[in-house]
N, C-alpha and C positions, 0 to 999 in steps of 0.2 A: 260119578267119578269121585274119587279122593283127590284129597289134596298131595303134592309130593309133598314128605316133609321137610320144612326150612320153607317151604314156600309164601307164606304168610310174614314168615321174619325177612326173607328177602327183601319182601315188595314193601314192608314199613321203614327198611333200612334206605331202598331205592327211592322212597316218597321224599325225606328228608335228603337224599344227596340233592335230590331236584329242586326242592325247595331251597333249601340253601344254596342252590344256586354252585354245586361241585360234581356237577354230574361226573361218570366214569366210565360207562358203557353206552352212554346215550349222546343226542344232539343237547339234551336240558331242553326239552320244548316241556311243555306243560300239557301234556296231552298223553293219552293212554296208550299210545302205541312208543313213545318215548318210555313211559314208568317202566311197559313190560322189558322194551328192551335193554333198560337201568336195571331191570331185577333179574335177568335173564331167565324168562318165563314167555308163555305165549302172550298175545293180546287175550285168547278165548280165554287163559288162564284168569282174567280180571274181569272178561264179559260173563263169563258163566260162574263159576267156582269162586268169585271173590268179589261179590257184587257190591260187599260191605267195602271193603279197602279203594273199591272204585269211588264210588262215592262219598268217603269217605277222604281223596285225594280231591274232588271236582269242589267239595266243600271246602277243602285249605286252601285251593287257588280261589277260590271266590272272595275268601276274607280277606287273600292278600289284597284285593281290588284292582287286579290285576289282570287284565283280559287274557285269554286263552290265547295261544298262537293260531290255533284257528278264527277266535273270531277278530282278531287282530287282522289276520290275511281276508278275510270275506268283507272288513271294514275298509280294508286298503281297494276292494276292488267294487263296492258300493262307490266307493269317492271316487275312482275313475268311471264306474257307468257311470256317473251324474254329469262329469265332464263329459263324455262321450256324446251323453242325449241333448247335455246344450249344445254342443259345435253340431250336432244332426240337426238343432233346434234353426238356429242360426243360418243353416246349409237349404232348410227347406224354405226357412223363408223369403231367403234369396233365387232359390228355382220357382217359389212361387210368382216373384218379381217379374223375372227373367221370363217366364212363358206370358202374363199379361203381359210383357213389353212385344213377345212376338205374336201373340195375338193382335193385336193392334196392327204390327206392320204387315202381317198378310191380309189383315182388312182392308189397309190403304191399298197394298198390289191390288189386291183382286178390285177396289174400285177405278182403278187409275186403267189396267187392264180394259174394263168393262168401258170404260170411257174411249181408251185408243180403239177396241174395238166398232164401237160407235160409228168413231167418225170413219173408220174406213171403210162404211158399208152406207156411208152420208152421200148422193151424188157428185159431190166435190168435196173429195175429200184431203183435211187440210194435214194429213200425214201421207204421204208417198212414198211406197216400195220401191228403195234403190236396188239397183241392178247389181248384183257381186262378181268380182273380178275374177279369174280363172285363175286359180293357184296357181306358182311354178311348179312346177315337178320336182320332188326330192329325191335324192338316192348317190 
């Protein structure tokens, strides 16, 4: 494919409005999908056909030392998973609390259990089945 012609001057005239920071047609992100739509060209226009002015654009933001709006946003959301994993962090250690504490107390039922059962099968035994009272009648 050819290039349209101006397309080339477009896209060095759109590198600099974005650099400088005066975009026109765009949001000004620093990103390839912002340039094209600064230079009004495709994105494929800068993937295929203009691979120099791409790199050539990924090379100016880099010396500004200035992170990409992408990795700006994938850094904003590293630092919430990190938060995320400690409160999970925090969260497990407490269900791990939480089940030894109930393990333990179904150990005590089941021995306390196993003991009331005991004595009710003990010749005299010192727990006695009370007799229940005949509900009233509701309605």
């Amino acid at each position: 494919m050819s290039p349209v012609p101006g397309e080339r001057d477009r896209i060095r005239a759109a590198m600099d409005r974005i650099l400088g920071g005066v975009p026109q047609r765009s949001n000004g992100a620093l990103t390839i999908v912002a340039l094209a739509a600064e230079a009004s060209v495709t994105r494929n226009a800068l993937t295929q056909r203009h691979l120099d002015l791409k790199n050539d654009f990924y090379a100016k933001v880099k010396e500004r030392g200035q992170p990409t709006d992408a990795e700006a946003r994938l850094r904003k959301q590293v630092v919430k998973l990190k938060e995320l994993r400690q409160s999970e962090k925090v969260e497990r250690a407490q269900l791990k609390a939480d089940v030894e504490a109930l393990v333990r107390a179904v150990n005590l039922l089941t021995q306390e259990n196993r003991q009331l059962r005991k004595q009710l099968t003990d010749p005299d035994p010192v727990v006695r089945v009370l007799p229940t009272q005949p509900r009233p009648p509701t309605g």
